[in-house]
PDB file of N, CA, C, O and CB in Angstrom:
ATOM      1  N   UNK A   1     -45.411  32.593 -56.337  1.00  0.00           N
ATOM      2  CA  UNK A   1     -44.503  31.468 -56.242  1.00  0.00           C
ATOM      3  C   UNK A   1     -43.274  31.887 -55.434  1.00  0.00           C
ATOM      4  O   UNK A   1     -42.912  33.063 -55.388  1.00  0.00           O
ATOM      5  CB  UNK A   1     -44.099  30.963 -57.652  1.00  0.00           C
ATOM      6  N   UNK A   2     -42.563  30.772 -54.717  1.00  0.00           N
ATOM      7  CA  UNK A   2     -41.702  31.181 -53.792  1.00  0.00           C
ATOM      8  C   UNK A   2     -40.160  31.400 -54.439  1.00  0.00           C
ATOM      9  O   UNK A   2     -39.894  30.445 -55.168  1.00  0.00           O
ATOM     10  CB  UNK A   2     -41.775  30.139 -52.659  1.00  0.00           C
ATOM     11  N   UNK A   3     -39.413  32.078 -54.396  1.00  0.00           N
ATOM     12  CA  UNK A   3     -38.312  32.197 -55.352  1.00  0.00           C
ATOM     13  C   UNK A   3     -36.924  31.738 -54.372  1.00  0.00           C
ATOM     14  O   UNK A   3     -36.873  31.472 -53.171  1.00  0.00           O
ATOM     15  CB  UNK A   3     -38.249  33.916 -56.035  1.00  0.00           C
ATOM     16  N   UNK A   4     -36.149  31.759 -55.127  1.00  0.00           N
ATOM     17  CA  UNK A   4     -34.565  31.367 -54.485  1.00  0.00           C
ATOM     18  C   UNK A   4     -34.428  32.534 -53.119  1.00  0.00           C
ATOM     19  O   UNK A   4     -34.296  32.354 -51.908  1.00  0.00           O
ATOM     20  CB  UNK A   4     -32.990  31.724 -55.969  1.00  0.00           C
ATOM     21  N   UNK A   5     -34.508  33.508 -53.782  1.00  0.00           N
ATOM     22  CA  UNK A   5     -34.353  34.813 -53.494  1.00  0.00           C
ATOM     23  C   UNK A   5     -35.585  34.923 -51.901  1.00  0.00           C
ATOM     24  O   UNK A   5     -35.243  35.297 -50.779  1.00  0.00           O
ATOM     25  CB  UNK A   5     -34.792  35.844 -55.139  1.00  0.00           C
ATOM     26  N   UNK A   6     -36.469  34.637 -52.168  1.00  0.00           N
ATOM     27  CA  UNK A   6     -37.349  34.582 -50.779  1.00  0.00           C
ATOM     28  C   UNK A   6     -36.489  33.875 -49.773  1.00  0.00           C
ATOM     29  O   UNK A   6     -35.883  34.408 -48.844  1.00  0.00           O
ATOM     30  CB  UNK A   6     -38.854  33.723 -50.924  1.00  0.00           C
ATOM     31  N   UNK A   7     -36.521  32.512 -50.106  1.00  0.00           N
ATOM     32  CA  UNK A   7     -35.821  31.548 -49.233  1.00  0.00           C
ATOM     33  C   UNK A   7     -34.577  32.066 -48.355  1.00  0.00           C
ATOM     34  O   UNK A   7     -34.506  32.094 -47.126  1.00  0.00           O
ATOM     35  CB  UNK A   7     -35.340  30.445 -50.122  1.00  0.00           C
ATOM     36  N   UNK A   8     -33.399  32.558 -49.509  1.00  0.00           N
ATOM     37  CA  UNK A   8     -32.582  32.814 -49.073  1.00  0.00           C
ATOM     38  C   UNK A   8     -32.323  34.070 -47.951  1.00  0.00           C
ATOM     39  O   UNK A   8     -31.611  33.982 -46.950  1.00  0.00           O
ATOM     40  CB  UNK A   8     -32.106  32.748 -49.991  1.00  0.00           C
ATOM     41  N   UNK A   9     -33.090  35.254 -48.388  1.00  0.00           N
ATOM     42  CA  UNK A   9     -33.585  36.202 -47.820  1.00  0.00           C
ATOM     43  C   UNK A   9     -34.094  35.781 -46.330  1.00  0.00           C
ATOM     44  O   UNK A   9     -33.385  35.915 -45.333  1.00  0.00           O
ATOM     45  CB  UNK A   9     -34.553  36.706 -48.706  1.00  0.00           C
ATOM     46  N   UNK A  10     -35.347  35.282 -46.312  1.00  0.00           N
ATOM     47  CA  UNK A  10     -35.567  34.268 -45.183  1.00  0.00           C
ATOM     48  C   UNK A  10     -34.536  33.594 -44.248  1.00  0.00           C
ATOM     49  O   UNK A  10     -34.238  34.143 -43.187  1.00  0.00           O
ATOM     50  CB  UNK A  10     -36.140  33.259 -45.744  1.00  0.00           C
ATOM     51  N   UNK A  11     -34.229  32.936 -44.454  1.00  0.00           N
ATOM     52  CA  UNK A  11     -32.375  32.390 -44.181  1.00  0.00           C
ATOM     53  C   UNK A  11     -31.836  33.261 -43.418  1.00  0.00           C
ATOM     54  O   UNK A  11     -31.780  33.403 -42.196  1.00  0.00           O
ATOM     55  CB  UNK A  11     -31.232  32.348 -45.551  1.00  0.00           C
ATOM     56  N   UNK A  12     -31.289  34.054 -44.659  1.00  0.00           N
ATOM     57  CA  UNK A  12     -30.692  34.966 -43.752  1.00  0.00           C
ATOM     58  C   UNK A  12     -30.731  35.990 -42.651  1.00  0.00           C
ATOM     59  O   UNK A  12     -29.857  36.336 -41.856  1.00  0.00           O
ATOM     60  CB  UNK A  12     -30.375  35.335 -44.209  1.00  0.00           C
ATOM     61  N   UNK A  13     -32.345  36.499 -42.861  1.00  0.00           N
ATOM     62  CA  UNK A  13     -32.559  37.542 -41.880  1.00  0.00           C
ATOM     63  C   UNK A  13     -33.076  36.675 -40.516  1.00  0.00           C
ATOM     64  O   UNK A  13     -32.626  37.149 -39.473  1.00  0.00           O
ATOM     65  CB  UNK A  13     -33.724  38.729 -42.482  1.00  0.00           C
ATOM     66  N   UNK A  14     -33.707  35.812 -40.393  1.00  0.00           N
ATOM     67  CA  UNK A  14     -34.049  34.382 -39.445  1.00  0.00           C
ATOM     68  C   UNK A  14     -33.026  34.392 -38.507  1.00  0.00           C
ATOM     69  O   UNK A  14     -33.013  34.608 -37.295  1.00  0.00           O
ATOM     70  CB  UNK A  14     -34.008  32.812 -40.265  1.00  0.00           C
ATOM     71  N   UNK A  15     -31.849  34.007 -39.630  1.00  0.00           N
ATOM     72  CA  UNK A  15     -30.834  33.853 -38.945  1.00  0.00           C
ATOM     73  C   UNK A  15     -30.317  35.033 -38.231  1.00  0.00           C
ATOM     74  O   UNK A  15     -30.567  35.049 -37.026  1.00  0.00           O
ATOM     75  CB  UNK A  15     -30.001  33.344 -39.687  1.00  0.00           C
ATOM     76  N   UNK A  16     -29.678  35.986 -38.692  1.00  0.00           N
ATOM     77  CA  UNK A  16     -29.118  37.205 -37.935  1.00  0.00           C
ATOM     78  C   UNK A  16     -30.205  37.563 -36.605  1.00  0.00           C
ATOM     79  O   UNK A  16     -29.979  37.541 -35.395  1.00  0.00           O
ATOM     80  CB  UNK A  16     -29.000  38.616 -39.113  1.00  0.00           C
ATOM     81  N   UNK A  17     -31.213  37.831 -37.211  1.00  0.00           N
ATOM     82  CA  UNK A  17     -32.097  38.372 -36.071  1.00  0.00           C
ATOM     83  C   UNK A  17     -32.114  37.207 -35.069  1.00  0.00           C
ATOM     84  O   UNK A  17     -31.918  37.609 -33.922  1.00  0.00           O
ATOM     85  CB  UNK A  17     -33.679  38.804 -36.571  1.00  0.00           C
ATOM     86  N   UNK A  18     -32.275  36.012 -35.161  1.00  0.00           N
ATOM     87  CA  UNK A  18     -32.588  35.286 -34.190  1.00  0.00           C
ATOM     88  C   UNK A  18     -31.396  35.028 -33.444  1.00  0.00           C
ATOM     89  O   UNK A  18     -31.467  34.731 -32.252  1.00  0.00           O
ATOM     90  CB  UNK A  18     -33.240  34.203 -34.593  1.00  0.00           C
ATOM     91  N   UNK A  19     -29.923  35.150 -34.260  1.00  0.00           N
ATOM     92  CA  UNK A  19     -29.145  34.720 -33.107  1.00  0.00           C
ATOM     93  C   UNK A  19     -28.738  36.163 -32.545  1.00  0.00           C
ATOM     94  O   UNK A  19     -27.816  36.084 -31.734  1.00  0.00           O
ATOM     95  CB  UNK A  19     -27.813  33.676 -33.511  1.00  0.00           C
ATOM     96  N   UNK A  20     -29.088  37.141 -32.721  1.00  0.00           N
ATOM     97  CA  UNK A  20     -29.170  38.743 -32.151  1.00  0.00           C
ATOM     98  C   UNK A  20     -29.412  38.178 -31.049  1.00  0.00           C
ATOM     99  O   UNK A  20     -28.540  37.804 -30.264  1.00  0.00           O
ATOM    100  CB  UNK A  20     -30.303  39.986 -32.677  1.00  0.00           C
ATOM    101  N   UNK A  21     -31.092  38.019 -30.826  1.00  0.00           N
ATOM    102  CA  UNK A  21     -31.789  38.092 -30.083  1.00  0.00           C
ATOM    103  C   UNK A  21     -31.615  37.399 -28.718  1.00  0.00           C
ATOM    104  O   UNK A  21     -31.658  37.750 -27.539  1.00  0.00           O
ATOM    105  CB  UNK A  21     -32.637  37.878 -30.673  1.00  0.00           C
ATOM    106  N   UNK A  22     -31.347  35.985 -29.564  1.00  0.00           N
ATOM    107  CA  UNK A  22     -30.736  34.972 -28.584  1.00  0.00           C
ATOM    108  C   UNK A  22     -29.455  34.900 -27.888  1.00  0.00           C
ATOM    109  O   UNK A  22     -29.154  34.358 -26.825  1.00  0.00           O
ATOM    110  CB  UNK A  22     -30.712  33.954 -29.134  1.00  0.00           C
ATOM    111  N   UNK A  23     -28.463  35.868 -29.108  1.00  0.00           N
ATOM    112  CA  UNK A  23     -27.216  36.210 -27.672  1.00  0.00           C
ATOM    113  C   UNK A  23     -27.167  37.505 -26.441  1.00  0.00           C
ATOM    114  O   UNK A  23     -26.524  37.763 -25.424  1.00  0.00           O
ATOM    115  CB  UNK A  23     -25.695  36.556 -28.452  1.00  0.00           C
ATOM    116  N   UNK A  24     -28.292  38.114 -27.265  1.00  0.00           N
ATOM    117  CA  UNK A  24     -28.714  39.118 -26.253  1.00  0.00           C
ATOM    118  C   UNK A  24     -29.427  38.604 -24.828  1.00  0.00           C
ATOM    119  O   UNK A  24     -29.348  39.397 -23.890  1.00  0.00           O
ATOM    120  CB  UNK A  24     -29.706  40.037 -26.991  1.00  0.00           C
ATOM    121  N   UNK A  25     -30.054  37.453 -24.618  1.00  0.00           N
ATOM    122  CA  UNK A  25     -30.574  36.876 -23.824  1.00  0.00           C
ATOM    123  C   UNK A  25     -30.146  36.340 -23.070  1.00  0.00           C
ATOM    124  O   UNK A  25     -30.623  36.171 -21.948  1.00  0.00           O
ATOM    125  CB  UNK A  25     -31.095  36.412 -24.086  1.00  0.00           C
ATOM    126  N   UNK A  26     -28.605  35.717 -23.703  1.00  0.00           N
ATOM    127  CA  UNK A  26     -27.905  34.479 -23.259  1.00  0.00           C
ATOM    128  C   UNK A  26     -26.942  35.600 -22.294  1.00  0.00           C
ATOM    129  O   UNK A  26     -26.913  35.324 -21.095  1.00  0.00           O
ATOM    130  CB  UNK A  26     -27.040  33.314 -24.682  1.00  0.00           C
ATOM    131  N   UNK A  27     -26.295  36.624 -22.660  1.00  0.00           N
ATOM    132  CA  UNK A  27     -25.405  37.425 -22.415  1.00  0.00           C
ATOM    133  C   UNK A  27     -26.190  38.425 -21.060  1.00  0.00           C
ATOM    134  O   UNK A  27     -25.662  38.723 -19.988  1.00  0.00           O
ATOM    135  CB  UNK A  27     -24.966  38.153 -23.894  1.00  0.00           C
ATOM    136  N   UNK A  28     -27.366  38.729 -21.466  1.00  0.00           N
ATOM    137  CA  UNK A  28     -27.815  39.214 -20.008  1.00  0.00           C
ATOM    138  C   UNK A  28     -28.183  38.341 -19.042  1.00  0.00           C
ATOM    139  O   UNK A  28     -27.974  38.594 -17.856  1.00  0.00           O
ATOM    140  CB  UNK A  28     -28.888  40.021 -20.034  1.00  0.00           C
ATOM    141  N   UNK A  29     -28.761  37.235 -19.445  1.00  0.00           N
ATOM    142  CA  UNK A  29     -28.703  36.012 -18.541  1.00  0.00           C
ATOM    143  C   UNK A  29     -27.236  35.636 -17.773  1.00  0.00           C
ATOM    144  O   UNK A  29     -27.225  35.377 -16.570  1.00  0.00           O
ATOM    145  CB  UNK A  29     -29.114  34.775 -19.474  1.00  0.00           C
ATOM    146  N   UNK A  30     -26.258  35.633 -18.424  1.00  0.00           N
ATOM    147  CA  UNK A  30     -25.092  35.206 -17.840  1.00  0.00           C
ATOM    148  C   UNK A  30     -24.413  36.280 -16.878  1.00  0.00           C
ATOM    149  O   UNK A  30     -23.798  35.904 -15.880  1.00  0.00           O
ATOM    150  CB  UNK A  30     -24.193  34.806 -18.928  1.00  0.00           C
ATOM    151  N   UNK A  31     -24.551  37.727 -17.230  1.00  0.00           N
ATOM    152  CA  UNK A  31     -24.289  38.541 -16.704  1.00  0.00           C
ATOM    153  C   UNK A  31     -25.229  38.421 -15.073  1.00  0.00           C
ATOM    154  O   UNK A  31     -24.629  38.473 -14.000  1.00  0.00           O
ATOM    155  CB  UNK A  31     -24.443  39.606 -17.713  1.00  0.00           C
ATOM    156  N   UNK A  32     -26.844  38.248 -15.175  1.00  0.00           N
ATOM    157  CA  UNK A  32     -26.874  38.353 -14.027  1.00  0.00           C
ATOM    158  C   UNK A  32     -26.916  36.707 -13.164  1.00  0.00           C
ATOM    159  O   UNK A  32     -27.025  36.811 -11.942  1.00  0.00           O
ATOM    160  CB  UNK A  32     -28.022  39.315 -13.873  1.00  0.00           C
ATOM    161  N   UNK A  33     -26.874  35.924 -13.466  1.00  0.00           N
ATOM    162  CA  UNK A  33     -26.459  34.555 -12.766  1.00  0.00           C
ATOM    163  C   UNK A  33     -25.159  35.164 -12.280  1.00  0.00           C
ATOM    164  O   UNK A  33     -25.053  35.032 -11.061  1.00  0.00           O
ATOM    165  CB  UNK A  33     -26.290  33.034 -13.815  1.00  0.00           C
ATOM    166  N   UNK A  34     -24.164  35.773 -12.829  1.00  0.00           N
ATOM    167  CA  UNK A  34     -22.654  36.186 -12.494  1.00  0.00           C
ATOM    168  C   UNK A  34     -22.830  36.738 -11.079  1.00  0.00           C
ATOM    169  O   UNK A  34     -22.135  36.351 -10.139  1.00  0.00           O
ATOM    170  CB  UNK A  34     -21.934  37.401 -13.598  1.00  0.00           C
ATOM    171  N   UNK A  35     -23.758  37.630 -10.973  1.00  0.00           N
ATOM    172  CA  UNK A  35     -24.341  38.565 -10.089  1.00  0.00           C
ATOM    173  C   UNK A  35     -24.989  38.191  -8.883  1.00  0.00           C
ATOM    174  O   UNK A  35     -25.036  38.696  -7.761  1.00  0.00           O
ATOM    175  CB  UNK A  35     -25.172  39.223 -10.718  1.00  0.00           C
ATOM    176  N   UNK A  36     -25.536  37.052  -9.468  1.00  0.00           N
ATOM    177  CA  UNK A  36     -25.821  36.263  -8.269  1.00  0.00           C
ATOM    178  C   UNK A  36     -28.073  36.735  -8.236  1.00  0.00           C
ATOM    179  O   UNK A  36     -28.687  36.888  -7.180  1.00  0.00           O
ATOM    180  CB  UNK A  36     -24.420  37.128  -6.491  1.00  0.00           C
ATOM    181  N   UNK A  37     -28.581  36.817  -9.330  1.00  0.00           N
ATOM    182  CA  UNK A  37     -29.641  37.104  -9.623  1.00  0.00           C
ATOM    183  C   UNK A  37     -30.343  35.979  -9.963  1.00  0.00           C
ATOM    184  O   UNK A  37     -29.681  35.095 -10.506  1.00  0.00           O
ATOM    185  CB  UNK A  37     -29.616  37.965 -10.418  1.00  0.00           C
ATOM    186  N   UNK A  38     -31.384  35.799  -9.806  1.00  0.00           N
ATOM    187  CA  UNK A  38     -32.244  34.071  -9.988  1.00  0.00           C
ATOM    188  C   UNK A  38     -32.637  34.338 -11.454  1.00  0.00           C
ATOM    189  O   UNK A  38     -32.230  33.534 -12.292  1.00  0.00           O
ATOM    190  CB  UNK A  38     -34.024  33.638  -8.768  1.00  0.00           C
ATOM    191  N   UNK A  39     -33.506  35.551 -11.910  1.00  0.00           N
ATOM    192  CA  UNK A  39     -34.315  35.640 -12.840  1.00  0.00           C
ATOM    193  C   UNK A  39     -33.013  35.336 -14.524  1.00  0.00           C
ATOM    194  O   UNK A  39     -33.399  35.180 -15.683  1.00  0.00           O
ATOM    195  CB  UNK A  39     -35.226  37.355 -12.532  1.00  0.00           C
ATOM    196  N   UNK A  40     -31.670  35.344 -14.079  1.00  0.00           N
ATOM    197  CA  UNK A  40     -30.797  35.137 -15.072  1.00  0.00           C
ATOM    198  C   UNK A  40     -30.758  33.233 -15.925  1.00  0.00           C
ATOM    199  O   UNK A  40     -30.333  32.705 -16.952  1.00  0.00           O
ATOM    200  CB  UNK A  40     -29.325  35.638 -14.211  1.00  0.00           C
ATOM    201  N   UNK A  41     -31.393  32.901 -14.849  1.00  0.00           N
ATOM    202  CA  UNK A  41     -31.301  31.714 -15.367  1.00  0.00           C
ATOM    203  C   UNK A  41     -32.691  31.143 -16.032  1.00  0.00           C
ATOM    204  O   UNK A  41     -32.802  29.925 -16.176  1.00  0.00           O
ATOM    205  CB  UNK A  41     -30.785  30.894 -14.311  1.00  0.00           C
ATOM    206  N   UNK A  42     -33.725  32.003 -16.427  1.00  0.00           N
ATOM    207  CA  UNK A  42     -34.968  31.929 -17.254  1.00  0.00           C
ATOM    208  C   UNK A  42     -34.315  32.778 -18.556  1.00  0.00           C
ATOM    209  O   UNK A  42     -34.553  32.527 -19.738  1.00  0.00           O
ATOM    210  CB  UNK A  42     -36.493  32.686 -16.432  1.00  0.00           C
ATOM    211  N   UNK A  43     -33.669  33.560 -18.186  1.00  0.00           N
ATOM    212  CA  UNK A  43     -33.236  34.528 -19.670  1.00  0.00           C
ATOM    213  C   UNK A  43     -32.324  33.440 -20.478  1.00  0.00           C
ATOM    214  O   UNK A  43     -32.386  33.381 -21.706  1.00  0.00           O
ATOM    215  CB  UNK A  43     -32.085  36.250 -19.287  1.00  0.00           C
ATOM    216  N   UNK A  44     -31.474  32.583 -19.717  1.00  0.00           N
ATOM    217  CA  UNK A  44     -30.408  31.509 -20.160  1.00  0.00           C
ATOM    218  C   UNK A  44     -31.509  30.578 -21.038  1.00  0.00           C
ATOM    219  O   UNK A  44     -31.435  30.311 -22.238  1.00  0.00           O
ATOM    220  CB  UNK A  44     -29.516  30.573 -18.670  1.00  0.00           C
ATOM    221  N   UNK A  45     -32.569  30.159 -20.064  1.00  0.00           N
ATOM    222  CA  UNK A  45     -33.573  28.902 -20.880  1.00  0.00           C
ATOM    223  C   UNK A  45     -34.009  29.240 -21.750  1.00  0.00           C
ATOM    224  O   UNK A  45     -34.028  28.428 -22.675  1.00  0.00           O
ATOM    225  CB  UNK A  45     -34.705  28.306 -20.357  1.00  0.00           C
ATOM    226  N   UNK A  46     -34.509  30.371 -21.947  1.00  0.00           N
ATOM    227  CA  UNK A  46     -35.181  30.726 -23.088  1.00  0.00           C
ATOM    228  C   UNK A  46     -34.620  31.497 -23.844  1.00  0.00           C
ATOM    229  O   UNK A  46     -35.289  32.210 -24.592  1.00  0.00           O
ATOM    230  CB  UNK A  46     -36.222  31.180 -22.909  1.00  0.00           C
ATOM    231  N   UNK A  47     -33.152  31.543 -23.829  1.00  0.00           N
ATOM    232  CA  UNK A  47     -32.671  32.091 -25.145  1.00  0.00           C
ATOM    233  C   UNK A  47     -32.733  31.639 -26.492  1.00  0.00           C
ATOM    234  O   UNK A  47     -32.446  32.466 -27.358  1.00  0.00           O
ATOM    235  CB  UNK A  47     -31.587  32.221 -25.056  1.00  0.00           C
ATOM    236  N   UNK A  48     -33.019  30.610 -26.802  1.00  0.00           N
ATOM    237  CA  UNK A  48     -32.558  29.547 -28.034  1.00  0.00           C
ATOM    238  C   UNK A  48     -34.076  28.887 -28.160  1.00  0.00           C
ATOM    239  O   UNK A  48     -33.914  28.203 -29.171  1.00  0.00           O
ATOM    240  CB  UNK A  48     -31.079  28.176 -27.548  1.00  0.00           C
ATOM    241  N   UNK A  49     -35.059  28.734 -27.869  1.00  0.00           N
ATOM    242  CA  UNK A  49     -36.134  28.571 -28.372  1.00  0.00           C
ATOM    243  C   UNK A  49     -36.656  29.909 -28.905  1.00  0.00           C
ATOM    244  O   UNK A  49     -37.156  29.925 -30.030  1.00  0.00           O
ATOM    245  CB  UNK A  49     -36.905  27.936 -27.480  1.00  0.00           C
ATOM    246  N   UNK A  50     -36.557  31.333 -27.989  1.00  0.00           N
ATOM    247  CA  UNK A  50     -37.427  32.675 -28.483  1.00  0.00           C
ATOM    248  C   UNK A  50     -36.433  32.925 -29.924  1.00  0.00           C
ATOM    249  O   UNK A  50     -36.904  33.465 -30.925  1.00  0.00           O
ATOM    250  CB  UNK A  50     -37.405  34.318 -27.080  1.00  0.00           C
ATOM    251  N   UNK A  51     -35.305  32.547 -29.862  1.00  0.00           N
ATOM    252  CA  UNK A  51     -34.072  32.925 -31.212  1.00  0.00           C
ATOM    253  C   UNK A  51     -35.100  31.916 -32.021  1.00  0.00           C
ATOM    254  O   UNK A  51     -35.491  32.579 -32.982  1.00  0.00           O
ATOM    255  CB  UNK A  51     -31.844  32.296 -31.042  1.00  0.00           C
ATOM    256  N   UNK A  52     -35.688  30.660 -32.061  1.00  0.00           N
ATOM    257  CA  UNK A  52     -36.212  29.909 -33.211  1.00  0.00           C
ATOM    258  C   UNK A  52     -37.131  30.152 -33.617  1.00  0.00           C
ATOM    259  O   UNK A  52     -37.490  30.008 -34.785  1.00  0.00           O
ATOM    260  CB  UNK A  52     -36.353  28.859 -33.169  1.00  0.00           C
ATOM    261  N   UNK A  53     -38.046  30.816 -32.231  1.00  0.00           N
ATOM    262  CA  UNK A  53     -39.626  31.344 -33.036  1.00  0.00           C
ATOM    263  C   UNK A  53     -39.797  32.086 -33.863  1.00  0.00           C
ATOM    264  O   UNK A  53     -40.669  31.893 -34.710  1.00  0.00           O
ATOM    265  CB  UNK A  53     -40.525  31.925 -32.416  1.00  0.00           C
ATOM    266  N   UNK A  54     -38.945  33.249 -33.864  1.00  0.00           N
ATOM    267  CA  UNK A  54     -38.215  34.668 -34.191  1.00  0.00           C
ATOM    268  C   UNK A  54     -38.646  34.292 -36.283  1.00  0.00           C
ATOM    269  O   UNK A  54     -39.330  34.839 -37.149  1.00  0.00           O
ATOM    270  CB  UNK A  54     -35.767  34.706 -33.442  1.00  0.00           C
ATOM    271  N   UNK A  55     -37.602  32.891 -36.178  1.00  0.00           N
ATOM    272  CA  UNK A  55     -37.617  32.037 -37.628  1.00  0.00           C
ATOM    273  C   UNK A  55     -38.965  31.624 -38.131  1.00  0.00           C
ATOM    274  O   UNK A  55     -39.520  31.778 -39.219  1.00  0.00           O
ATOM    275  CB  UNK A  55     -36.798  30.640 -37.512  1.00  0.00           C
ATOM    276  N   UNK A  56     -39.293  31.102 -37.104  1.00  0.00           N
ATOM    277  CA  UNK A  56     -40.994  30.414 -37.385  1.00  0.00           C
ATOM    278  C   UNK A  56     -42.021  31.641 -37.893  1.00  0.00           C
ATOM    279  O   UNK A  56     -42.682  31.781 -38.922  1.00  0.00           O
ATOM    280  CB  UNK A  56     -41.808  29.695 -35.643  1.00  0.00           C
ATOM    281  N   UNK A  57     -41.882  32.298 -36.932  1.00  0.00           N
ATOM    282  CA  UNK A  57     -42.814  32.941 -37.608  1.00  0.00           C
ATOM    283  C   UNK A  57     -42.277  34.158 -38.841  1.00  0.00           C
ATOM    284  O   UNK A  57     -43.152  34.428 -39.663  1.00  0.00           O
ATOM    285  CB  UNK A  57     -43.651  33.528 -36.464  1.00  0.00           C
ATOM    286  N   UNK A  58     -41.251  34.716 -38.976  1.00  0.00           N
ATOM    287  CA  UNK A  58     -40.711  34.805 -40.829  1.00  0.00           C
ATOM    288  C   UNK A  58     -41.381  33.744 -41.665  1.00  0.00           C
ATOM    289  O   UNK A  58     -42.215  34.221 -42.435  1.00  0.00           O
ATOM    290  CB  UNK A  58     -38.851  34.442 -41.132  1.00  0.00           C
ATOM    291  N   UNK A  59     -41.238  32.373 -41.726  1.00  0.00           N
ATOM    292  CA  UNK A  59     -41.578  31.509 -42.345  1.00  0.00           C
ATOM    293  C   UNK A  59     -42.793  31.512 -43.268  1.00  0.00           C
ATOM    294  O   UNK A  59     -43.078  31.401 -44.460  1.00  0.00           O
ATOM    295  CB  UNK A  59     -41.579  30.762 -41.586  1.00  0.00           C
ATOM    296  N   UNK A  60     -43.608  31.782 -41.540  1.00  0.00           N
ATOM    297  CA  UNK A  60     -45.226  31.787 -41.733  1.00  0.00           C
ATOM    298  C   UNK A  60     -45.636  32.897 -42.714  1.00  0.00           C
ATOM    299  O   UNK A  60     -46.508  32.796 -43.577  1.00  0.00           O
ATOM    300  CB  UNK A  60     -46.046  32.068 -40.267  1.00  0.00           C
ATOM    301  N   UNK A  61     -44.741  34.158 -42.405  1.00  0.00           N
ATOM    302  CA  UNK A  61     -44.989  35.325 -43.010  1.00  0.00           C
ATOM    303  C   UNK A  61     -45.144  34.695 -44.393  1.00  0.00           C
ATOM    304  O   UNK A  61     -46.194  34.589 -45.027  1.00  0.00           O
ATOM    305  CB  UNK A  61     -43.882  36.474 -42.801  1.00  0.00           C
ATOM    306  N   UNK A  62     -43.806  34.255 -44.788  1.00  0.00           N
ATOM    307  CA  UNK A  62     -43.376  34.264 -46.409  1.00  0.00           C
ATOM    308  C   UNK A  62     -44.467  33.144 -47.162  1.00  0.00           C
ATOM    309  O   UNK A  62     -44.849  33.173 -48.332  1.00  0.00           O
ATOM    310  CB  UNK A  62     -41.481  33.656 -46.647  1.00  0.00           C
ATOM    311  N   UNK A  63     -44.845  32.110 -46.040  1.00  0.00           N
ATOM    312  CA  UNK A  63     -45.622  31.291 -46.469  1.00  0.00           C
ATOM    313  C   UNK A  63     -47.121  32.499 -46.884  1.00  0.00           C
ATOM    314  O   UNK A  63     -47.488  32.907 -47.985  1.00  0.00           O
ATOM    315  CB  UNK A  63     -45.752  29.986 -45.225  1.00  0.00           C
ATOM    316  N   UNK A  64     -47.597  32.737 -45.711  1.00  0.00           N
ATOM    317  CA  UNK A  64     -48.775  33.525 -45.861  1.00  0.00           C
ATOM    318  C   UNK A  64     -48.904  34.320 -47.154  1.00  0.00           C
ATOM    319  O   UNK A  64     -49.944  34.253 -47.809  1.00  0.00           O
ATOM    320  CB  UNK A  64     -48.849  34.419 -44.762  1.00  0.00           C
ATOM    321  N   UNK A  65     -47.831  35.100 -47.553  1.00  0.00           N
ATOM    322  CA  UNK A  65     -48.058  36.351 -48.121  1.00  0.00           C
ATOM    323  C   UNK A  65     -47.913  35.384 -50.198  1.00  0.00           C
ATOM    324  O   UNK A  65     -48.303  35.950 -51.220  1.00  0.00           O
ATOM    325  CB  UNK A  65     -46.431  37.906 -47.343  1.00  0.00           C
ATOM    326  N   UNK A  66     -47.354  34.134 -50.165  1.00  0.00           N
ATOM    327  CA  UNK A  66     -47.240  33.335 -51.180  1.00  0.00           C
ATOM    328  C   UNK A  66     -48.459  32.554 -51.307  1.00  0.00           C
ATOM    329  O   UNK A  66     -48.511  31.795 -52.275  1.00  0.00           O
ATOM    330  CB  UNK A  66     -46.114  32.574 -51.068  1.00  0.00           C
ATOM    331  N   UNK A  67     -49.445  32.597 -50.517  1.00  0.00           N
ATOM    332  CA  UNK A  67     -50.829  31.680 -50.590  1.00  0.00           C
ATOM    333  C   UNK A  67     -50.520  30.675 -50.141  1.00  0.00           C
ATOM    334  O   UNK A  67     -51.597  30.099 -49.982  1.00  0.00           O
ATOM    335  CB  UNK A  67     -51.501  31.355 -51.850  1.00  0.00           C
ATOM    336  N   UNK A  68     -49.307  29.663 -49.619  1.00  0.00           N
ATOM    337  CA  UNK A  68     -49.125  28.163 -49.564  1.00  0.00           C
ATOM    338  C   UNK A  68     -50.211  27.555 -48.433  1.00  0.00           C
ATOM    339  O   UNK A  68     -50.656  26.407 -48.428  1.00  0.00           O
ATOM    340  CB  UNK A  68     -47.465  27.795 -49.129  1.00  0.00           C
ATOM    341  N   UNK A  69     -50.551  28.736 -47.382  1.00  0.00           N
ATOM    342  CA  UNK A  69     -51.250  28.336 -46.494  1.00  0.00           C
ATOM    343  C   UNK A  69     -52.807  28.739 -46.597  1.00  0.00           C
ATOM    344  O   UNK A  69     -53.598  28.371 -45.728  1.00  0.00           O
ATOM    345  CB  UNK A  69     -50.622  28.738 -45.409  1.00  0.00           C
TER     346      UNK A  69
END
């Protein structure tokens, strides 16, 4: 059964890691658009969807490993 404690856990690490990830993306992206580099502006697009999957699949984990699926 899924507890407070999963959820929240979930939550939180989702969160940290994904917006890690995603300002790490956003920040080298911006750095090289600054620069005058093309490939900076795919690191910009896809910062904030790869930061959500990051969540999705935690989810799946916690789901998986609880039987829900």
């Amino acid at each position: 059964m899924i507890t407070r404690g999963d959820i929240v856990l979930l939550g939180i690490s989702s969160g940290v890691i994904g917006g890690m990830t995603g300002g790490v993306l956003l920040g080298v992206g911006l750095d090289f658009v600054g620069n005058g580099v093309n490939i900076g502006w795919v690191l910009l697009t896809i910062g904030a969807p790869f930061s959500g999957l990051i969540g999705w699949i935690m989810a799946r984990r916690l789901a998986k490993r609880t039987g829900v699926t």
